[in-house]
N, CA, C and O atoms as CSV, one atom per row, in Angstrom:
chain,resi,resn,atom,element,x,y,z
A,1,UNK,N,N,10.597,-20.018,-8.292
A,1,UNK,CA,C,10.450,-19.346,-7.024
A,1,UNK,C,C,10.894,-20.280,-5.897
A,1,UNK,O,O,10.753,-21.502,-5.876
A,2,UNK,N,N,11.485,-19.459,-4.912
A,2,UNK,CA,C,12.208,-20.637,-3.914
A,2,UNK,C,C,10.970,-20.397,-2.788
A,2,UNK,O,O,9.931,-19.742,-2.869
A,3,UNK,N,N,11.405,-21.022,-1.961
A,3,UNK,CA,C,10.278,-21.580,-0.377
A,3,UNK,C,C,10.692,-19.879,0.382
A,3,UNK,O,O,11.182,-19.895,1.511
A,4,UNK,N,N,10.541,-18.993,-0.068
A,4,UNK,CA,C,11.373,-17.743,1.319
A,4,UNK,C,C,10.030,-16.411,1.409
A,4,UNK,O,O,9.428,-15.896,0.467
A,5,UNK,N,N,9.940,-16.248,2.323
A,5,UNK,CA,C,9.207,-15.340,2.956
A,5,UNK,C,C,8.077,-14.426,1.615
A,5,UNK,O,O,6.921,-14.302,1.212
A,6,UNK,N,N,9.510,-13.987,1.406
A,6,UNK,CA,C,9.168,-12.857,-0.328
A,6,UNK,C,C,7.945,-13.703,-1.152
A,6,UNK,O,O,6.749,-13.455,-1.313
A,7,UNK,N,N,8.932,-14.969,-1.658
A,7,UNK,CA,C,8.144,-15.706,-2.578
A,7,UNK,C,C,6.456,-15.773,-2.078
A,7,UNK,O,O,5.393,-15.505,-2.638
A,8,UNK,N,N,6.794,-16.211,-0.902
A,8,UNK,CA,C,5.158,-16.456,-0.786
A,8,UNK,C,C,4.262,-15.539,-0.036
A,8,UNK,O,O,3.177,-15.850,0.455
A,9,UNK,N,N,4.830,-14.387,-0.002
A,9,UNK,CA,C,4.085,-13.547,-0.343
A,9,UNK,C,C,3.338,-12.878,-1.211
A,9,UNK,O,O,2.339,-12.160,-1.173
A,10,UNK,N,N,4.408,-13.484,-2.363
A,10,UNK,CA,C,3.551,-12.998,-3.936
A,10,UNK,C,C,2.916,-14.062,-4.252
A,10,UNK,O,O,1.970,-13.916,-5.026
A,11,UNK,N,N,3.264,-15.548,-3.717
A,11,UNK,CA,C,2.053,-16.718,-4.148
A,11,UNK,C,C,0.912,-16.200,-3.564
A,11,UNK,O,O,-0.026,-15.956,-4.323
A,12,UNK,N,N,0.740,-15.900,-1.966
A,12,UNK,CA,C,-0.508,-15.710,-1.537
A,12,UNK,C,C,-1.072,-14.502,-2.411
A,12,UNK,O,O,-2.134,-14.682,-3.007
A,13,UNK,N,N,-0.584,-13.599,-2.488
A,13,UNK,CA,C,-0.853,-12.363,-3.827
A,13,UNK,C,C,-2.116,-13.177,-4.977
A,13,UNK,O,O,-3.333,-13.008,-5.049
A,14,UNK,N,N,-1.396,-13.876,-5.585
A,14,UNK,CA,C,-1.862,-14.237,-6.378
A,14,UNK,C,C,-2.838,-15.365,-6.560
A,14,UNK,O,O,-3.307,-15.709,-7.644
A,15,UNK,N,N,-3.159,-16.034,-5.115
A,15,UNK,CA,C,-3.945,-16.943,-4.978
A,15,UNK,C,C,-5.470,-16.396,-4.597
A,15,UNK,O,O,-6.625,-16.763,-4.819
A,16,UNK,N,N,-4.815,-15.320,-3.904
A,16,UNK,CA,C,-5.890,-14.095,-3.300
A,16,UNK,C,C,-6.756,-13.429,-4.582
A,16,UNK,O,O,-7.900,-12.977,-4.542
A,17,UNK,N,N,-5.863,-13.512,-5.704
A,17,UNK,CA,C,-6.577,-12.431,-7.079
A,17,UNK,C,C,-7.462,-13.600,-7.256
A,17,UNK,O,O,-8.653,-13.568,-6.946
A,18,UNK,N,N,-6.753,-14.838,-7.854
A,18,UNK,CA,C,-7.394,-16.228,-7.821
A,18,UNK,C,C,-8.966,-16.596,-7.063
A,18,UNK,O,O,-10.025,-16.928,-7.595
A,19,UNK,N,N,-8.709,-16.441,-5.998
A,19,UNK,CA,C,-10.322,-16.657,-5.929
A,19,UNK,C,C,-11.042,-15.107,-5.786
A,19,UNK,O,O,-12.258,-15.206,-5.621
A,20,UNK,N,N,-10.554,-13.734,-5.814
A,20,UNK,CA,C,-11.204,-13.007,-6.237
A,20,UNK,C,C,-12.205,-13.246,-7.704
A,20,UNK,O,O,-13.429,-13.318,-7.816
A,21,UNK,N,N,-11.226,-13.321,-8.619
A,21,UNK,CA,C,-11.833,-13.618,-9.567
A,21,UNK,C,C,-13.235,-14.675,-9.795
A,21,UNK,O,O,-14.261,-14.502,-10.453
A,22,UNK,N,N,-12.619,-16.203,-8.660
A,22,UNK,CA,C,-13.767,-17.135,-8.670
A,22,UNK,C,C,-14.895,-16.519,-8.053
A,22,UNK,O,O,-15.982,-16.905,-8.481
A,23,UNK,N,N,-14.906,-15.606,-7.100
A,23,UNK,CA,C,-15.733,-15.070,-6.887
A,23,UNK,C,C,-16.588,-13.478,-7.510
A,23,UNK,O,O,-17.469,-12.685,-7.177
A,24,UNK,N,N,-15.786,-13.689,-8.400
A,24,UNK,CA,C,-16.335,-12.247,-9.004
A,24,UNK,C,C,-17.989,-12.537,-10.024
A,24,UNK,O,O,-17.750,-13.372,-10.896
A,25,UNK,N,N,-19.043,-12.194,-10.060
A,25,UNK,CA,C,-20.231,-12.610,-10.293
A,25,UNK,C,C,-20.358,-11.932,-11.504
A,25,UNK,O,O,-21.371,-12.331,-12.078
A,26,UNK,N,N,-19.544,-10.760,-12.378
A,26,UNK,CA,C,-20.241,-9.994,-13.266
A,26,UNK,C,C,-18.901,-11.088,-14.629
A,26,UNK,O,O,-17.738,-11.477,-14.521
A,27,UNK,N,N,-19.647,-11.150,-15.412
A,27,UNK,CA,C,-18.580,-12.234,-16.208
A,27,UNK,C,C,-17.790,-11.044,-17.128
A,27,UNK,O,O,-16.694,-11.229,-17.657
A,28,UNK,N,N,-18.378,-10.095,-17.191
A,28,UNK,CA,C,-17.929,-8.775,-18.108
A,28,UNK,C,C,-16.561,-8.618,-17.376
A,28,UNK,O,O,-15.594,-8.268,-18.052
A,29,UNK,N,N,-16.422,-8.838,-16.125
A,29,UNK,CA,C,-15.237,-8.127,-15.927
A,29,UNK,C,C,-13.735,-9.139,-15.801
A,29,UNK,O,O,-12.607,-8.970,-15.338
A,30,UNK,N,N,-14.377,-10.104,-16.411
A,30,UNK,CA,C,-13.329,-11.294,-16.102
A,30,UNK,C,C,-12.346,-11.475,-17.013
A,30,UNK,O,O,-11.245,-12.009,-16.879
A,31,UNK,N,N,-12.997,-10.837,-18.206
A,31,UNK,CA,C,-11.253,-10.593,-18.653
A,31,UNK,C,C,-10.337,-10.091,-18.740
A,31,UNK,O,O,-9.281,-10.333,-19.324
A,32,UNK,N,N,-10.897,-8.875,-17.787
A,32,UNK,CA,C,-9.811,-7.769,-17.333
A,32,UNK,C,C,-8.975,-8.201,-16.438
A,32,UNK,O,O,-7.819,-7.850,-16.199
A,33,UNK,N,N,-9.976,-9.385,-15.719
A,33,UNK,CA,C,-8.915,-9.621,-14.474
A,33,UNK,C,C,-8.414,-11.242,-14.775
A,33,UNK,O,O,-7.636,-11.626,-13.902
A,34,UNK,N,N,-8.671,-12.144,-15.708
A,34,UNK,CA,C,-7.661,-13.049,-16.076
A,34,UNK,C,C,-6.198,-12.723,-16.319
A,34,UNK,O,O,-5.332,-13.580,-16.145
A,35,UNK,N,N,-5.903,-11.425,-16.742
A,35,UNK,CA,C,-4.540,-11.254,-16.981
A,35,UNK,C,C,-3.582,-11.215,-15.932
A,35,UNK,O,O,-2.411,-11.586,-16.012
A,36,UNK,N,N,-4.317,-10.610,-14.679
A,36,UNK,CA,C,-3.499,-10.351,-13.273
A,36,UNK,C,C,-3.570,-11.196,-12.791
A,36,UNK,O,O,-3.265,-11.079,-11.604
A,37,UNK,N,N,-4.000,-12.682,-13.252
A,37,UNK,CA,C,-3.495,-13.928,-11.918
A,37,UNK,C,C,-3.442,-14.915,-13.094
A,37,UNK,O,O,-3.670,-16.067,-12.727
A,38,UNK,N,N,-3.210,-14.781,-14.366
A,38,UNK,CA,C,-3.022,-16.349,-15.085
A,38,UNK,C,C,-2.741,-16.112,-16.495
A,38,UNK,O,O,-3.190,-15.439,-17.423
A,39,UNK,N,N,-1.771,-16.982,-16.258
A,39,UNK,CA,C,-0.549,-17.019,-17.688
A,39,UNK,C,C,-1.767,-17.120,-18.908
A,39,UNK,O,O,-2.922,-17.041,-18.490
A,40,UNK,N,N,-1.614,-17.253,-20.069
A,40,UNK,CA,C,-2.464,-17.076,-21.377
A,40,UNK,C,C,-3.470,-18.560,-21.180
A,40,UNK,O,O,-4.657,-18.886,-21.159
A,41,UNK,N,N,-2.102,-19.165,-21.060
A,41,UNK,CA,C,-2.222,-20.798,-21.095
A,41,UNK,C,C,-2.609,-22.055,-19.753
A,41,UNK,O,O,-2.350,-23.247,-19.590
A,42,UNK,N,N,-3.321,-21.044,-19.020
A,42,UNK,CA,C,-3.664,-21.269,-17.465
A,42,UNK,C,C,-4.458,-22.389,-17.579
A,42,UNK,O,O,-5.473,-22.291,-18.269
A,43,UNK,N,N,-4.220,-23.351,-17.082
A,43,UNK,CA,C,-5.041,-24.885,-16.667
A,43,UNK,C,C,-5.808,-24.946,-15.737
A,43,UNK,O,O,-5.363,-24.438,-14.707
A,44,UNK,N,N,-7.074,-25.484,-15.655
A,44,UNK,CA,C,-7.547,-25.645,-14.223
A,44,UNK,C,C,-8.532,-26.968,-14.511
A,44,UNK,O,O,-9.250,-27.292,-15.456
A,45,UNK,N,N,-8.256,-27.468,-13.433
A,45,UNK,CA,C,-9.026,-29.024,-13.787
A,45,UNK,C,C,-9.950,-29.175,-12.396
A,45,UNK,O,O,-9.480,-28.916,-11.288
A,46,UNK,N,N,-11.282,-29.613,-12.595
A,46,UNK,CA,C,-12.268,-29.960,-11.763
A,46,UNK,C,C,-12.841,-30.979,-12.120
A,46,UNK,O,O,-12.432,-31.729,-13.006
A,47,UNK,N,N,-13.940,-31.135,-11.416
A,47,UNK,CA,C,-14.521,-33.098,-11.414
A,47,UNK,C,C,-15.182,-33.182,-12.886
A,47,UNK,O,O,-15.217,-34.278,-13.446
A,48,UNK,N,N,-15.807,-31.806,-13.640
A,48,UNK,CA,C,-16.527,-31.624,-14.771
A,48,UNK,C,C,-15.370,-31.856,-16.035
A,48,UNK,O,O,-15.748,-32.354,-17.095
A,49,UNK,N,N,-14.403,-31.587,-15.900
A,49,UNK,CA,C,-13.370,-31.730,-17.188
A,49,UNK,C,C,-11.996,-30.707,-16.934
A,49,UNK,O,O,-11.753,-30.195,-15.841
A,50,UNK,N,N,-11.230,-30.536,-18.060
A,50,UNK,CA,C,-10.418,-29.227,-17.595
A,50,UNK,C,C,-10.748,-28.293,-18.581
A,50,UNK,O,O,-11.513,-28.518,-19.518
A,51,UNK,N,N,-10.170,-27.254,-18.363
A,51,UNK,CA,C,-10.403,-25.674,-18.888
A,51,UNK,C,C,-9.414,-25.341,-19.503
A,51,UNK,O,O,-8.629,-26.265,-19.291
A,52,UNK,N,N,-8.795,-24.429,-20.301
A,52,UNK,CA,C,-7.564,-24.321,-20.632
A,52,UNK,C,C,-7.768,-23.095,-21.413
A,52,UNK,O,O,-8.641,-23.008,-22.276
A,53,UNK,N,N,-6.768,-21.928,-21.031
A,53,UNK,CA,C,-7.367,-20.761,-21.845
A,53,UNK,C,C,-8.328,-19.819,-21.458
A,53,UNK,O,O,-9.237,-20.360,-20.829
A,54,UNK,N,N,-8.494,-18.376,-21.628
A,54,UNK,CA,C,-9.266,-17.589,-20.698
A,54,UNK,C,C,-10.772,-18.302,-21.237
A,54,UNK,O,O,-11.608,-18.598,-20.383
A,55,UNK,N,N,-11.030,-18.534,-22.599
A,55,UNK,CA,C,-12.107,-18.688,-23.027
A,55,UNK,C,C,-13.135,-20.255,-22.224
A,55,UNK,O,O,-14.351,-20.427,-22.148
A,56,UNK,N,N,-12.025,-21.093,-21.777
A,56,UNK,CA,C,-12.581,-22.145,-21.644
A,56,UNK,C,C,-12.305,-22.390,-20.091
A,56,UNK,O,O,-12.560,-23.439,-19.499
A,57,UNK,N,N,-11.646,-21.048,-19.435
A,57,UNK,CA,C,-12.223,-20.681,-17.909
A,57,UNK,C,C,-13.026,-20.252,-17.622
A,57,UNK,O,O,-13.791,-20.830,-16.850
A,58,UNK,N,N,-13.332,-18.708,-18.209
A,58,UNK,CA,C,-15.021,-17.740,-18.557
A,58,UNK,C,C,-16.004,-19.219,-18.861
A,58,UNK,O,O,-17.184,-19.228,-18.508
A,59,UNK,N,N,-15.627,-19.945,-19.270
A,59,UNK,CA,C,-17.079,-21.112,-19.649
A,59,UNK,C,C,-17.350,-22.178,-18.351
A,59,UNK,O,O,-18.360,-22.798,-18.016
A,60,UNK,N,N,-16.243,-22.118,-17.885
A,60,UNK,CA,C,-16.177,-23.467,-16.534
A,60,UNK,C,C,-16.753,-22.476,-15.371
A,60,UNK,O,O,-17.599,-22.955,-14.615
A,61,UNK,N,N,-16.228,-20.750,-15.135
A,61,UNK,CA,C,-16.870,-19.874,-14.294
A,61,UNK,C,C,-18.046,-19.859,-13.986
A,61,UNK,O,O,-18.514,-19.791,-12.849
A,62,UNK,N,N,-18.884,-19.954,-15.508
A,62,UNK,CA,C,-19.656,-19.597,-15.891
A,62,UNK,C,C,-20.924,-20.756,-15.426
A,62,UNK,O,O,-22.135,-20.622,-15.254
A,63,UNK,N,N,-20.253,-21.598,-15.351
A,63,UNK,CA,C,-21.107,-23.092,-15.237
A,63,UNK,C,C,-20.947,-23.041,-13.137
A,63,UNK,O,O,-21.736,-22.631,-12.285
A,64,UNK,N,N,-20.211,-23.373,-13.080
A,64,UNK,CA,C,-19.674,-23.079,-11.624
A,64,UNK,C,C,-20.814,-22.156,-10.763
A,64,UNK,O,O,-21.584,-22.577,-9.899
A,65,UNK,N,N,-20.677,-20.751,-11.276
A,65,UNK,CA,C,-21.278,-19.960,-10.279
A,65,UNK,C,C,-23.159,-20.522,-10.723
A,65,UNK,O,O,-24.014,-20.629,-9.844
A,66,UNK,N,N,-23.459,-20.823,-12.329
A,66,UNK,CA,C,-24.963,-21.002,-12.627
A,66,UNK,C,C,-25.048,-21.874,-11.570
A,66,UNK,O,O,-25.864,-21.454,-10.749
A,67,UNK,N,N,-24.573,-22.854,-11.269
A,67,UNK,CA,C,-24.771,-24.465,-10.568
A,67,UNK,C,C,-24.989,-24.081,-8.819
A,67,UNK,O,O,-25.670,-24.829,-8.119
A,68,UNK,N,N,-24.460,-23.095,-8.368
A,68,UNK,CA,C,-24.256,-22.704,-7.148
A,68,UNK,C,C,-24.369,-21.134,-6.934
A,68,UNK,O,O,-23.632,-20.493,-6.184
A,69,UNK,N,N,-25.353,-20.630,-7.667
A,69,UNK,CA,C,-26.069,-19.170,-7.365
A,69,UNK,C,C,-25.526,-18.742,-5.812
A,69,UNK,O,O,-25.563,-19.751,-5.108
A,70,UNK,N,N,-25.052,-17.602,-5.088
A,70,UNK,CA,C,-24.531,-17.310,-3.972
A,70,UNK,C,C,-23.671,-18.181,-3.481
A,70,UNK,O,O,-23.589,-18.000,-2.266
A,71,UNK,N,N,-23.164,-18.822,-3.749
A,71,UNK,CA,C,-22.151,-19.589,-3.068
A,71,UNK,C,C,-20.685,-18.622,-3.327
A,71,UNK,O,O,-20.518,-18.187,-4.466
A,72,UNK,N,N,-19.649,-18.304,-2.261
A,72,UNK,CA,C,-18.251,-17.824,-2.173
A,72,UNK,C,C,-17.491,-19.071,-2.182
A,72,UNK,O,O,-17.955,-20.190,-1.961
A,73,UNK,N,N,-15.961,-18.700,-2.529
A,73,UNK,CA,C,-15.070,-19.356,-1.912
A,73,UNK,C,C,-13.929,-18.811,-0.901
A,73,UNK,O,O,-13.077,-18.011,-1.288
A,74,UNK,N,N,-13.958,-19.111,-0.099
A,74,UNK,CA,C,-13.057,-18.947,1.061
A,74,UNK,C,C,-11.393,-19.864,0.846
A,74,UNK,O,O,-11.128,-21.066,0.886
A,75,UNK,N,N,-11.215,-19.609,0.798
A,75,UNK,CA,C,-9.878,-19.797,0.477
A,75,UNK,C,C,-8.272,-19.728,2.107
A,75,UNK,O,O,-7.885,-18.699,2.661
A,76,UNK,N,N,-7.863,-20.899,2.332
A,76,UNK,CA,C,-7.250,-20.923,3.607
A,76,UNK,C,C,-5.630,-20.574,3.208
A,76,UNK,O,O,-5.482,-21.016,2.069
A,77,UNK,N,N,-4.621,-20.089,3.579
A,77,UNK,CA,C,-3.149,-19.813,3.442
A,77,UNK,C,C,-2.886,-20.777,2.749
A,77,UNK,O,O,-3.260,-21.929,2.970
A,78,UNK,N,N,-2.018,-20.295,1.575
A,78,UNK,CA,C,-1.189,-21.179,0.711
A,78,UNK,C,C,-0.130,-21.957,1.632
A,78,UNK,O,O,0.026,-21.693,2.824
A,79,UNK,N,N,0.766,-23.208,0.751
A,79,UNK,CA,C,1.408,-23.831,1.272
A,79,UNK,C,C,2.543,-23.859,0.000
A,79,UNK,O,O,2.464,-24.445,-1.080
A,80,UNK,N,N,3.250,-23.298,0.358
A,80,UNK,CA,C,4.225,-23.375,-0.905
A,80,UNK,C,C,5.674,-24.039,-0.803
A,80,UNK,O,O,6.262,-23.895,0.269
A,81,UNK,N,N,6.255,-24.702,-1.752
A,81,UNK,CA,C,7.083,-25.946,-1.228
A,81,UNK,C,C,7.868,-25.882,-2.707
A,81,UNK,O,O,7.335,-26.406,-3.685
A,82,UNK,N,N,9.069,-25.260,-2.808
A,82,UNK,CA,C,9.621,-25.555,-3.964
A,82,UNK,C,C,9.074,-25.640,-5.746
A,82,UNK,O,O,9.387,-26.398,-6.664
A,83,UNK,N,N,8.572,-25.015,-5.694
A,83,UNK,CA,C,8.049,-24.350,-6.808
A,83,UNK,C,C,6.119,-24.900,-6.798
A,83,UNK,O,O,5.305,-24.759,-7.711
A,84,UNK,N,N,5.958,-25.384,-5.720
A,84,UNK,CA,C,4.656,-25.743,-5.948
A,84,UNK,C,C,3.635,-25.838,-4.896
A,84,UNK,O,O,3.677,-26.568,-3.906
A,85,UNK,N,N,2.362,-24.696,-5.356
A,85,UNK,CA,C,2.103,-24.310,-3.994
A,85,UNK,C,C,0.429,-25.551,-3.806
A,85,UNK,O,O,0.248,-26.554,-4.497
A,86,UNK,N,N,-0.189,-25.219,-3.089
A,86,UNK,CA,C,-1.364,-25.998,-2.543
A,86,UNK,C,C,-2.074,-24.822,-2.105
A,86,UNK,O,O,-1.530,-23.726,-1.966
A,87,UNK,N,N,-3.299,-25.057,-1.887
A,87,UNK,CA,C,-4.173,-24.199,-1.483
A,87,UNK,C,C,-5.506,-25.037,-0.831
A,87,UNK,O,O,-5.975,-25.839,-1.638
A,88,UNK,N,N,-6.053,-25.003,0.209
A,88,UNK,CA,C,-7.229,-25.855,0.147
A,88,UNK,C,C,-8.504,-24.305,0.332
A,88,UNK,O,O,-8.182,-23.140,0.564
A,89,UNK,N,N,-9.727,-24.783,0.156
A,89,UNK,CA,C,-10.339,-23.925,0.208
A,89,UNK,C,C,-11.986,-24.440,0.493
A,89,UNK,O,O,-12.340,-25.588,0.225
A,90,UNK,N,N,-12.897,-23.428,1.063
A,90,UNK,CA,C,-14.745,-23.510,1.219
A,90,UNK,C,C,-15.032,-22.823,0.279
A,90,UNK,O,O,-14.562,-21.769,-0.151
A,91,UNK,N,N,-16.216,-23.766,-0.184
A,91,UNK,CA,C,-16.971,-22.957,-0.900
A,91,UNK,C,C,-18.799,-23.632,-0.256
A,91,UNK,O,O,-19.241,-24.748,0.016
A,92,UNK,N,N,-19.395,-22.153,-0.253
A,92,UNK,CA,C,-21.016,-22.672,-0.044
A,92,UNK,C,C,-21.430,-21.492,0.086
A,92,UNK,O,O,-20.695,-20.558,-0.235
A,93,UNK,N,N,-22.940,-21.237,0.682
A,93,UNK,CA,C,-23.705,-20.118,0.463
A,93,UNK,C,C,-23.587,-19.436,2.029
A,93,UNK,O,O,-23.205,-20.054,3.023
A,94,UNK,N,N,-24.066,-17.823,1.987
A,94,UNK,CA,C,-23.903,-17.094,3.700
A,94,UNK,C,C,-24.136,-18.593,4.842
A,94,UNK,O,O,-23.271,-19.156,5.512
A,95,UNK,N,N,-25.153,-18.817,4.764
A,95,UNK,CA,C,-25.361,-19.823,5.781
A,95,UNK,C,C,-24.835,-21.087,5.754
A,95,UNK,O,O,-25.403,-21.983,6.378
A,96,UNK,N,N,-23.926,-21.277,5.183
A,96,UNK,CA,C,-23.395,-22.740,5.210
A,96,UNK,C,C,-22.012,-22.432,4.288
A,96,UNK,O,O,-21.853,-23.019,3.218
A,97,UNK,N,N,-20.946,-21.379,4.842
A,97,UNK,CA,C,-19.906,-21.123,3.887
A,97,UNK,C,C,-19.079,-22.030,3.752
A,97,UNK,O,O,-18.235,-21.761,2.897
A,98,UNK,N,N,-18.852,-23.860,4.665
A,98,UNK,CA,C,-17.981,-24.423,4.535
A,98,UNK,C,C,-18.667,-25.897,3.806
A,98,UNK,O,O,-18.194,-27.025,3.937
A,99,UNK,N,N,-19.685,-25.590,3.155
A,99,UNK,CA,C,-20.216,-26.696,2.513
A,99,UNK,C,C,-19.512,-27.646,1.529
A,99,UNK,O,O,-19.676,-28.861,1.642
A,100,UNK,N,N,-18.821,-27.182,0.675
A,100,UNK,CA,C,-17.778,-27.734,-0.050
A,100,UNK,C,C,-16.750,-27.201,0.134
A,100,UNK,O,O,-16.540,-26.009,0.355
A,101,UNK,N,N,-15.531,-28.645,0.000
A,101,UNK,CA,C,-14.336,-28.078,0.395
A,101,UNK,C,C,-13.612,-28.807,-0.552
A,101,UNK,O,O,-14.014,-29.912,-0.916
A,102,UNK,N,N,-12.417,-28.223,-1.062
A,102,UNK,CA,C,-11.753,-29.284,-1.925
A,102,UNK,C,C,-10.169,-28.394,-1.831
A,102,UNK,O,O,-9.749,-27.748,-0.871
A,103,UNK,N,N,-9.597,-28.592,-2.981
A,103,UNK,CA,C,-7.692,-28.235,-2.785
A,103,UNK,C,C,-7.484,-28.136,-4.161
A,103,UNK,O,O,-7.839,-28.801,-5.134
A,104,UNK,N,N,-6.686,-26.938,-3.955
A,104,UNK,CA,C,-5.646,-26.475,-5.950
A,104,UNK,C,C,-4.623,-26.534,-5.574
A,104,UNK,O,O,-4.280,-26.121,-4.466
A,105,UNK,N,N,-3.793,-27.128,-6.506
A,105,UNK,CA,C,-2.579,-27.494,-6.601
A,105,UNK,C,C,-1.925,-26.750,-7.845
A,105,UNK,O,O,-1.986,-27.157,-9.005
A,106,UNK,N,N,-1.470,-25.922,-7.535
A,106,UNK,CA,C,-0.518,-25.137,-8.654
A,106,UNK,C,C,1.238,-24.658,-8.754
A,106,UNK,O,O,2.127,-25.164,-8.070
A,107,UNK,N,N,1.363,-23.923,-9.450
A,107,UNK,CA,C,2.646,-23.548,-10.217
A,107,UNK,C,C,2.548,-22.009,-10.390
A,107,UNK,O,O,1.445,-21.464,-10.346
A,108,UNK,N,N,3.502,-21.417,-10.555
A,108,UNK,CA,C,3.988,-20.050,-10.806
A,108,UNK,C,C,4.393,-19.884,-12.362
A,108,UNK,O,O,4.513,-20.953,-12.960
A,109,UNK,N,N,4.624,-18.696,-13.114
A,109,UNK,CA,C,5.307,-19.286,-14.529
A,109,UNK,C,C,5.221,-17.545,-14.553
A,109,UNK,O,O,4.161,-16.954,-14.347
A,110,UNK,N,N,6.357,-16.934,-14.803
A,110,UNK,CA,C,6.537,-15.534,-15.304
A,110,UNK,C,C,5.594,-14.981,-14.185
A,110,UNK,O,O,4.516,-14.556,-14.600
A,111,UNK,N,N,5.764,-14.929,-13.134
A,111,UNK,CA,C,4.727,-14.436,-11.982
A,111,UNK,C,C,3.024,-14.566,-12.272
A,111,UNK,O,O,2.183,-13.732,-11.936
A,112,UNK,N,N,2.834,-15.566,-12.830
A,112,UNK,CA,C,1.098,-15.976,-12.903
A,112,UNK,C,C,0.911,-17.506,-12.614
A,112,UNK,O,O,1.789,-18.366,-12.541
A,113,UNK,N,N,-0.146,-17.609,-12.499
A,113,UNK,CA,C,-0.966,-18.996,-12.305
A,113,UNK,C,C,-0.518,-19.383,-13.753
A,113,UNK,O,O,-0.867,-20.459,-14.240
């Protein structure tokens, strides 16, 4: 994907499903919606280890939301730069939504994460 208007419109697309999903609370429905934002073979790495695979995202989700009951993530405009976009983002509870903040760094592959 090149740096042009189009493109990152479908990155933000898909960064948007992206933390839909992180924020989605019912785990039943998460594997309906792993398919619409992440390749089979989707990576995601945090301070706990990495994930790899819907099965061993549903488990990192899973740990994530137990650890931080009501907490969202807010998520700020992608930054996309030659095949590789950035994202920084909040996460915390109604009253304190910018409590944690951190940054994903990703890739595109057949139009998915």
């Amino acid at each position: 994907m090149d740096t042009t208007p189009h493109e990152i419109t479908t990155v933000q697309a898909l960064i948007d499903r992206h933390f839909e999903i992180w924020n989605e609370q019912d785990p039943k429905n998460w594997a309906l919606l792993f398919p619409q934002a992440y390749t089979e073979d989707f990576v995601v790495a945090d301070y706990a280890g990495i994930a790899s695979g819907y099965v061993e995202l549903a488990q990192l989700l899973q740990r994530v939301q137990s650890a931080h009951a009501g907490f969202s993530f807010a998520p700020d405009p992608v930054e996309w730069n030659h095949g590789v976009g950035r994202v920084t983002w909040s996460y915390g509870p109604p009253d304190n939504p910018r409590l944690i903040s951190g940054e994903d760094i990703f890739t595109v592959r057949d139009g998915k994460l």
